[in-house]
C-alpha positions in Angstrom: -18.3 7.6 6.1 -15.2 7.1 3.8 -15.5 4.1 1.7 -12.2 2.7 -0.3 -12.9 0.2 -2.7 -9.5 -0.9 -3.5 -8.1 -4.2 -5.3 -4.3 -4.6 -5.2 -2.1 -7.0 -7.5 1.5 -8.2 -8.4 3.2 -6.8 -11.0 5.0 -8.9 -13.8 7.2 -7.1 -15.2 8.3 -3.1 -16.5 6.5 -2.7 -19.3 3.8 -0.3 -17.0 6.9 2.7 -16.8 6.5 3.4 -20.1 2.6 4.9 -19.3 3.5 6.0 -16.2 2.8 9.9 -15.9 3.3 10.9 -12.5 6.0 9.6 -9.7 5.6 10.3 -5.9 8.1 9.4 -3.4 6.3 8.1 -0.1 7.3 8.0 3.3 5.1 5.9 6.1 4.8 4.6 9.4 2.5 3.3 11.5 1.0 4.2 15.3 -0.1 0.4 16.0 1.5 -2.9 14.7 -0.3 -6.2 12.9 -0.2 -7.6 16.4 -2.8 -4.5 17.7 -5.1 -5.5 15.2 -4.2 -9.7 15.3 -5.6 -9.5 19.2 -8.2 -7.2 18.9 -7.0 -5.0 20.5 -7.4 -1.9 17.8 -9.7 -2.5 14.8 -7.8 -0.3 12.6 -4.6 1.1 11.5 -3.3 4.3 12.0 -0.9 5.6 9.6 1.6 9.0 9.3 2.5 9.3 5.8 4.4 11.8 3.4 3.8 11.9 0.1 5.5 14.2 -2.0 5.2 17.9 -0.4 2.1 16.8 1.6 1.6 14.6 4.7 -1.6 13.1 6.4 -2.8 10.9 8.9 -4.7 8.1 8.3 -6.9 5.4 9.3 -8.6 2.2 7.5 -10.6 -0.2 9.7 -9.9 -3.6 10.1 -11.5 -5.6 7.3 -9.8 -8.2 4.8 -10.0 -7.9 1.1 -11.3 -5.1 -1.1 -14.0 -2.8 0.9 -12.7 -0.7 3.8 -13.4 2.2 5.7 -10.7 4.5 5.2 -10.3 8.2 6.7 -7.3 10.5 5.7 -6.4 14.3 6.6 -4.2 16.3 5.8 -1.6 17.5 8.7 1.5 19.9 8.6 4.7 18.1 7.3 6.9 18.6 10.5 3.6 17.3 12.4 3.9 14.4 10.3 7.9 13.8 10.7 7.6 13.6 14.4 5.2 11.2 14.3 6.7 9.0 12.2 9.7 9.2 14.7 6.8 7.8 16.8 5.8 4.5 14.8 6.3 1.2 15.6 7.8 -1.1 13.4 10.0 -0.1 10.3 9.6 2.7 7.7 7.9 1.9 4.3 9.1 3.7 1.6 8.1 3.5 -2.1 7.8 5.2 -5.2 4.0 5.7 -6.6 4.0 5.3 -10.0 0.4 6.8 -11.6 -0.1 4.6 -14.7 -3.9 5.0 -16.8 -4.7 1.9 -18.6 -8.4 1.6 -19.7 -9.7 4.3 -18.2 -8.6 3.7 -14.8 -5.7 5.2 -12.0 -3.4 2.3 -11.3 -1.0 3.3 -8.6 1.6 1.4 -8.9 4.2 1.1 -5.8 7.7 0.2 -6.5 9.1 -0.5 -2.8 12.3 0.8 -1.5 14.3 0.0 1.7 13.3 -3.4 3.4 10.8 -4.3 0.7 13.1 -3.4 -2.2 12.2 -5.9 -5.3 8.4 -5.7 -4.1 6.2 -4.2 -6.8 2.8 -4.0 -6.6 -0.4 -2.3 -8.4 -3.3 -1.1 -6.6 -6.8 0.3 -8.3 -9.3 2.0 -6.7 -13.1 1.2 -7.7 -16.2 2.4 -7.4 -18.4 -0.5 -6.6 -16.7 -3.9 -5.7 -18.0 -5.6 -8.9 -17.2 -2.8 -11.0 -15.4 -4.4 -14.2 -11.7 -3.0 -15.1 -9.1 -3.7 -18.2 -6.5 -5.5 -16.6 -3.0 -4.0 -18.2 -0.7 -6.9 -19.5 2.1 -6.3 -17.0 -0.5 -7.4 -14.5 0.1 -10.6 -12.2 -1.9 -11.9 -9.1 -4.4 -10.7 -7.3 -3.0 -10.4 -3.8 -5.9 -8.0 -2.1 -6.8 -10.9 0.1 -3.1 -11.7 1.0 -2.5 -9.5 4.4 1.6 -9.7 3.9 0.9 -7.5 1.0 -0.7 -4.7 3.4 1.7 -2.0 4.0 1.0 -2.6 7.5 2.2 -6.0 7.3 5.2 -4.8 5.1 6.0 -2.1 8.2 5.9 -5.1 10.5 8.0 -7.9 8.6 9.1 -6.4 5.5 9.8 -8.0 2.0 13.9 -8.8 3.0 12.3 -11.5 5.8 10.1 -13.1 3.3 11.2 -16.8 2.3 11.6 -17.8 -1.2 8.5 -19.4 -0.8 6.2 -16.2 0.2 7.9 -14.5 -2.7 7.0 -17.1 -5.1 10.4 -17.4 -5.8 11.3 -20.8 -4.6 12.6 -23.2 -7.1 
């Protein structure tokens, strides 16, 4: 079984694209909605994504917060186009930024489209306790925040957020 330890976080400013080595462009959808997985009636999401020159499908259970089960395989790119052709709700689209910073992978995604001005940075762990050097461009910790899911984002993205949910409300 698949295992994904990951912790995801605002980010403060751009003072992580001076370290960051590697850019992918990403395109993805999703087969089910939040509302699937609200009721019940799914109990985890399935996702079509293209990143780069290479697409998969994808599927991570249900669970809030940092520990999920998460399986992803590969699958032809025109098999992956139709199917996001397929997906309910909108496209999410992003750039992945790959940033090291103490001896970790941060991925950081710069959003595009609906969720323009959304940046986030996600690190994958080994163990859920496993300590990490938190780069200074590094805001809040948002892993338990489900509006920050990209299935969430696919389903009410970032341009139907009040000023409030972004935290920019005066």
């Amino acid at each position: 079984m698949a295992i994904e330890i990951e912790r995801k976080f605002l980010v403060t400013s751009d003072a992580w694209r001076a370290a960051a080595r590697k850019v992918v462009p990403m395109a993805q959808g999703y087969l089910n909605d939040l509302a699937t997985m609200d009721s019940g009636a799914m109990r985890a999401s399935v996702r079509v994504r293209i990143a780069g020159e290479a697409a998969y499908l994808n599927l991570k259970s249900l669970q809030l917060g940092h520990t999920r089960q998460e399986f992803d395989y590969p699958i032809p790119v025109a098999d992956a186009r139709a199917l996001l052709a397929m997906c309910v709700g909108g496209l999410v689209e992003k750039r992945r930024h790959h940033v090291e910073h103490g001896g970790h992978l941060w991925e950081v995604d710069e959003f595009l489209g609906d969720n323009a001005g959304l940046v986030v940075a996600e690190i994958e762990l080994q163990a859920a306790d496993e300590a990490f050097a938190r780069p200074d461009w590094l805001g809040d910790e948002v892993t338990q925040s489900v509006r920050y899911y990209n299935l969430a984002l696919a389903t009410r993205p970032y341009a139907q957020w009040t000023a409030v949910e972004r935290g920019t409300a005066a």
